[in-house]
C-alpha positions as CSV (number, residue, x, y, z in Angstrom):
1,X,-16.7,10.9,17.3
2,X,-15.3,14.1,15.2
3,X,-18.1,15.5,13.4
4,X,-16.4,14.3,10.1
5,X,-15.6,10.9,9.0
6,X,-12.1,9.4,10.2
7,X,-9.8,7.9,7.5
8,X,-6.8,6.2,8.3
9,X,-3.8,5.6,5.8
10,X,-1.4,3.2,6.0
11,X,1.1,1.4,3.5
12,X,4.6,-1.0,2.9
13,X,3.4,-3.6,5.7
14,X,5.7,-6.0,3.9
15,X,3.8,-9.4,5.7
16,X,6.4,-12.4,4.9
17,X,9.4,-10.7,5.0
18,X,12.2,-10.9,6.5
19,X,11.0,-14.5,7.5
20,X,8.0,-16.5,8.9
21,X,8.5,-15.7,12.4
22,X,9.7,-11.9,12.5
23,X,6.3,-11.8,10.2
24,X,3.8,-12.8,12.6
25,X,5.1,-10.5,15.5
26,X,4.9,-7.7,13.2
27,X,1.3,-8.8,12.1
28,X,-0.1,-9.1,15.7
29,X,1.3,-5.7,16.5
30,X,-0.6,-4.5,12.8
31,X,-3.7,-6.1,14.1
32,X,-3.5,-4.6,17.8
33,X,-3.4,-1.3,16.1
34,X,-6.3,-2.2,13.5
35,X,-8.2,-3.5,17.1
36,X,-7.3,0.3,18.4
37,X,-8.5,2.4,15.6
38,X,-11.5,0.5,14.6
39,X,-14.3,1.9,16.3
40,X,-13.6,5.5,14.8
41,X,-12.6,4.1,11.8
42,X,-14.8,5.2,8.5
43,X,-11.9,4.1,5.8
44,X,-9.1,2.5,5.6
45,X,-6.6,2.7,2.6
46,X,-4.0,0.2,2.4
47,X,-1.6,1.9,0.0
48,X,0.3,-1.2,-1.7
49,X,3.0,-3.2,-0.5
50,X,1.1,-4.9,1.8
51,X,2.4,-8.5,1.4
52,X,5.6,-8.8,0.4
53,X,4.9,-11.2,-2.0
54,X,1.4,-12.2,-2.9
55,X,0.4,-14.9,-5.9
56,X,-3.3,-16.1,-6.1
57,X,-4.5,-19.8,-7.9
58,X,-8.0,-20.3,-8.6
59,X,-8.4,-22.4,-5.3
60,X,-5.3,-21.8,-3.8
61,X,-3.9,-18.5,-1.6
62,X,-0.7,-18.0,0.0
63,X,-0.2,-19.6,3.8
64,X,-0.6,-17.6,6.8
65,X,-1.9,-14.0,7.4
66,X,-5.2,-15.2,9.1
67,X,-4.9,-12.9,12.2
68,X,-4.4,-9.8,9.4
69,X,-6.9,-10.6,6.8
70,X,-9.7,-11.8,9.4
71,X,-9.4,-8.4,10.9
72,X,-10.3,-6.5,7.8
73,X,-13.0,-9.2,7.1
74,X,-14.2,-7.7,10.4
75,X,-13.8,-4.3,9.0
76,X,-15.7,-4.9,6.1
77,X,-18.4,-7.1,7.7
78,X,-18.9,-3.7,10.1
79,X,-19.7,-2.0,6.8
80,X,-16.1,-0.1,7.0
81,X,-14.7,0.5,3.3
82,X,-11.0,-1.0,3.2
83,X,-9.6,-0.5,-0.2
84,X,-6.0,-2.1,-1.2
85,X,-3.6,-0.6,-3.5
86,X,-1.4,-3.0,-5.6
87,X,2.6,-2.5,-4.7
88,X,5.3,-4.1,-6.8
89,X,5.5,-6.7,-3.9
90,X,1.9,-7.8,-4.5
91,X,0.7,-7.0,-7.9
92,X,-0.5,-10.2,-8.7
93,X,-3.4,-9.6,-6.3
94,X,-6.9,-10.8,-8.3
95,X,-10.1,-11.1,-6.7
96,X,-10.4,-13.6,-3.5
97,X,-9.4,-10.1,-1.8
98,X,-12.1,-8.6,-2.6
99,X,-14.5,-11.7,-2.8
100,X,-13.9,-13.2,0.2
101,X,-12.3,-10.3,2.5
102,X,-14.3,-7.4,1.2
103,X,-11.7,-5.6,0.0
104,X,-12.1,-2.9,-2.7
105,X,-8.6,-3.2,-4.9
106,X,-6.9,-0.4,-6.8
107,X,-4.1,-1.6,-9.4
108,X,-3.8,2.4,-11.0
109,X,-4.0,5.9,-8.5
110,X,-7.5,6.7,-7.5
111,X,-8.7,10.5,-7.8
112,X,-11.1,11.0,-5.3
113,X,-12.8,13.4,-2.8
114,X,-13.0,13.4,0.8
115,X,-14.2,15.6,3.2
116,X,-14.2,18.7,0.5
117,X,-10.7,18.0,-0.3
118,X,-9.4,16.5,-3.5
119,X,-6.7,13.6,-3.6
120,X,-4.4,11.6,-5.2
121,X,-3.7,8.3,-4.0
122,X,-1.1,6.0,-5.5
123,X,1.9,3.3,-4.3
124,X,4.1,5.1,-6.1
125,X,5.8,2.5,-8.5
126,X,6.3,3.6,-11.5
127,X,5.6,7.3,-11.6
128,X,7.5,9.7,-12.4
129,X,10.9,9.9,-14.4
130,X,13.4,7.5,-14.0
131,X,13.4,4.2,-12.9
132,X,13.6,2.5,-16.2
133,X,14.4,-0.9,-15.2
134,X,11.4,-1.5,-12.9
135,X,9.3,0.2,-15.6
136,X,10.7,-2.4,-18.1
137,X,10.0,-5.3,-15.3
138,X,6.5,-3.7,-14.2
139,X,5.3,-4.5,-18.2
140,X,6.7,-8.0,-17.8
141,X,5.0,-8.7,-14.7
142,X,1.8,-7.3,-15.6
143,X,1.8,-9.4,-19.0
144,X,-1.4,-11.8,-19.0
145,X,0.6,-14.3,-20.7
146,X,3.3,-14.2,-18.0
147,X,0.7,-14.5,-15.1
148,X,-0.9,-17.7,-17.0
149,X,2.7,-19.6,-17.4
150,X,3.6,-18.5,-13.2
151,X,0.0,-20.0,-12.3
152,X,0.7,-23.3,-14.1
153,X,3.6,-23.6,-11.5
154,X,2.7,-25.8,-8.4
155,X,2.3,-23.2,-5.4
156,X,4.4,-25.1,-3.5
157,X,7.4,-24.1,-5.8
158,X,5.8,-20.7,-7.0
159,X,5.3,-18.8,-3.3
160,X,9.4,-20.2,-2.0
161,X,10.6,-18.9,-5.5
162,X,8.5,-15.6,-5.4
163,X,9.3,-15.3,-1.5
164,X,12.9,-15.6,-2.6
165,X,13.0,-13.3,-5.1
166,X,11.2,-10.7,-3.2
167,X,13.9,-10.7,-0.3
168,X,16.8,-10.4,-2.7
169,X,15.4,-7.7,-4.5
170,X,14.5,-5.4,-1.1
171,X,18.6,-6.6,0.0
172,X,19.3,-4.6,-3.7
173,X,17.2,-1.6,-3.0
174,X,18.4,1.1,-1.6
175,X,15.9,3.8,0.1
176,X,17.6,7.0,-0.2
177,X,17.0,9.9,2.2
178,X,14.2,12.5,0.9
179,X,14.9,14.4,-1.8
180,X,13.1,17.3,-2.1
181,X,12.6,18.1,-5.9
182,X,14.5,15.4,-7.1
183,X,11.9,13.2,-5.5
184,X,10.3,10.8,-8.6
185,X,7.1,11.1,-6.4
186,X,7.5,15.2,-6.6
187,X,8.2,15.3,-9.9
188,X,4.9,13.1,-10.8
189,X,2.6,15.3,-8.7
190,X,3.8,18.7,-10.1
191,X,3.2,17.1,-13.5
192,X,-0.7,16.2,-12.7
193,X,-0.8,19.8,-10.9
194,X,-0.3,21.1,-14.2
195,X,-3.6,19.9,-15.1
196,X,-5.3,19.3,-12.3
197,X,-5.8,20.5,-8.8
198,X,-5.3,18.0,-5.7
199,X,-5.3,19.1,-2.1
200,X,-3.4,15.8,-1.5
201,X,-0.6,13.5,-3.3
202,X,-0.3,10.1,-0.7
203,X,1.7,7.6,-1.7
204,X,3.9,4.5,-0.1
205,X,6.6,2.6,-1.8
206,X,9.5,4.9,-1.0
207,X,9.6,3.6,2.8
208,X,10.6,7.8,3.6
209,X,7.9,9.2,6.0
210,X,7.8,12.5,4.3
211,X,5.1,15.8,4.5
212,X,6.2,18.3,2.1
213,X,3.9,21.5,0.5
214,X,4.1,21.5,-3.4
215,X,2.4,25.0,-3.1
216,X,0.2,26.8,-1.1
217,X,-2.9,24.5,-1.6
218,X,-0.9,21.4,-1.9
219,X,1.1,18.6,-0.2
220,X,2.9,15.9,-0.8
221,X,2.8,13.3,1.5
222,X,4.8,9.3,1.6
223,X,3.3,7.5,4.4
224,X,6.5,5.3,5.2
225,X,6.3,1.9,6.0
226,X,5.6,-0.9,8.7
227,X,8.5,-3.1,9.1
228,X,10.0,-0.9,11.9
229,X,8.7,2.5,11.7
230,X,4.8,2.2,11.7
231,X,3.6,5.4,10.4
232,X,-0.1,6.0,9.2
233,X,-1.8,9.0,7.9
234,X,-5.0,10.4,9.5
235,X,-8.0,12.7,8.0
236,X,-10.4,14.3,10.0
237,X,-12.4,17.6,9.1
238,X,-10.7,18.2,6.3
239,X,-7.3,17.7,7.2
240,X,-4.3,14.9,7.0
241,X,-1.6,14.7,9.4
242,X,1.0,12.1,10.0
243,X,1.2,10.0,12.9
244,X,3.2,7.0,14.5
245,X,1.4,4.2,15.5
246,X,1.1,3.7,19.7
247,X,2.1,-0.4,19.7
């Protein structure tokens, strides 16, 4: 065991998508990896996107994902912190995460410190300039009023239309290559660097595996995403580096 704790980082699992079946071999290789990295495990940040569509009733949750969420129950039962960011995929995430899986859930960035270093942890939706549209959609989704008419729908009906909609839109988006300063993400951080000081910026949602320094005390780093690339980001003693997942 390193003297400090080990965090792990890892976002844009996209469970449910493309279909059923190409889901549940990705899961088992997700859950193989958890099995590897659990006993040095401290934390464990899953950065949003981690469904790629997720809708909770009062007494009624989405079908499948056992092998996946029993694992973090095991996580969190061992008294290992697992916190869950809300993506755009799964913003309607409420509390049987966090009531019945353990689950700590994050719906804004979270400033925090770890092992002397200050970070900034966010999915990434949203930020920065640009990207009107989603903006514009991001209000309507998070609307209380809009939530109450979607859980009226039977679930049935609700998780093949939401399912649906979630695989068009990812056929509609288009990941560009890193770009440098023109990076939404970039921009963003350099705007909370001009008021405050982070050691880190992590963030998913942009499926680019990217490490890039802002300045000399500062990085930038996207964490990619888990569909085909399984990438994860690690801290130990003070330090985060990027890594690709042996499975």
């Amino acid at each position: 065991m390193p003297e400090e704790k080990t965090i792990y980082f890892i976002s844009d699992l996209h469970l449910g998508f493309p279909d059923e079946e190409s889901s549940r071999q990705r899961e088992k290789k997700i859950v193989q990896w958890l099995t590897q990295i659990q006993a040095n495990c401290d934390e464990l940040f899953l950065v949003g996107d981690v469904f790629d569509f997720w809708h909770e009733w009062k007494y009624v949750v989405p079908k499948g994902y056992n092998r996946f969420l029993g694992k973090l129950a095991e996580f969190t039962d061992a008294g290992i912190t697992v916190h869950f960011f809300t993506g755009n995929h799964d913003i309607w995430a409420y509390d049987y995460l966090s009531s019945e899986i353990g689950l700590k859930i994050h719906k804004t960035a979270l400033k925090m410190e770890r092992q002397s270093r200050q970070i900034y942890i966010a999915h990434g939706d949203g930020l920065g300039p640009g990207d009107w549209n989603y903006k514009l959609l991001k209000k309507i989704f998070t609307s209380s009023m809009l939530q109450w008419l979607f859980a009226r729908l039977h679930p049935n009906f609700a998780m093949s239309f939401g399912l649906s909609w979630s695989r068009s839109s990812r056929n509609r988006e288009k990941y560009l290559p890193f770009l440098e300063e023109n990076e939404w993400l970039i921009q963003h951080s350099r705007a909370v660097l001009l008021s405050e000081h982070f050691d880190y910026f992590i963030y998913g949602h942009r499926h680019v595996p990217s490490f890039y320094t802002l300045n000399e005390k500062s990085v930038y780093i996207n964490l990619g995403q888990w569909i085909n690339q399984f990438h994860f980001g690690l801290m130990q003693n003070g330090k985060i580096t990027q890594e690709k997942a042996e499975i």
